[in-house]
C-alpha angles and dihedrals in degrees: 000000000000092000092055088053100061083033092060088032084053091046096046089043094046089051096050083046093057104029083122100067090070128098090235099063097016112182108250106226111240092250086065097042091045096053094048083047101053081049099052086046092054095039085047091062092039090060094041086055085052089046090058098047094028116035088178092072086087093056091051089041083233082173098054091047087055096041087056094047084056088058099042082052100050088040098234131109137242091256094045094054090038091053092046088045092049088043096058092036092057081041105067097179092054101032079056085057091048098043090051089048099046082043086054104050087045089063098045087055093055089048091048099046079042091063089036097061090034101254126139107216112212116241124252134217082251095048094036088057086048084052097224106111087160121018113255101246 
């Protein structure tokens, strides 16, 4: 008795475990996450910039409009992108990946709108020791 009963505690373990491989509730890759991530933070400020001029963008949930047109773009759900976001978060080792990554390509972006407008960014202790105080063209 005592055996069906871990047997039925491992099943059930091993099905919450891998409730991502499914079709359903597929894991979004860090490139992927990364990318949806670095929009809703943009669209985020850009809101907070409307919200300052134009109070009444609350009222007509002018975030979560844009928030939905990111997903629509990137051709993933709210769920989707809520699931894959739960799941790293409860995963340090790989929520680290996705936050250095999200952090590197943020980086690249200011050194790229930086060339494009003709600036020349100066390097910090953290880009010095990445050795890229300007991006290779």
């Amino acid at each position: 008795m005592r055996k069906g009963y871990l047997i039925l505690l491992c099943c059930v373990l091993l099905g919450t475990a891998c409730k991502f491989s499914s079709g359903k509730q597929r894991l979004l890759p860090v490139d992927t996450i990364k990318l949806i991530m670095w929009d809703l933070l943009k669209a985020d400020e850009l809101y907070i910039r409307i919200n300052i001029k134009d109070s009444t963008a609350v009222k007509r949930k002018e975030n979560i409009r844009m928030f939905e047109e990111i997903y629509a773009i990137h051709h993933v759900t709210k769920g989707q992108f809520d699931s894959s976001f739960k799941y790293y978060e409860a995963h340090p080792i790989v929520f680290k990946q996705l936050i250095d990554s999200l952090d590197a390509y943020a980086t690249r972006e200011k050194y790229k709108l930086a060339d494009r407008h003709g600036q020349v960014l100066p390097a910090t202790k953290k880009d010095s020791s990445a050795s890229h105080s300007k991006p290779a063209k």
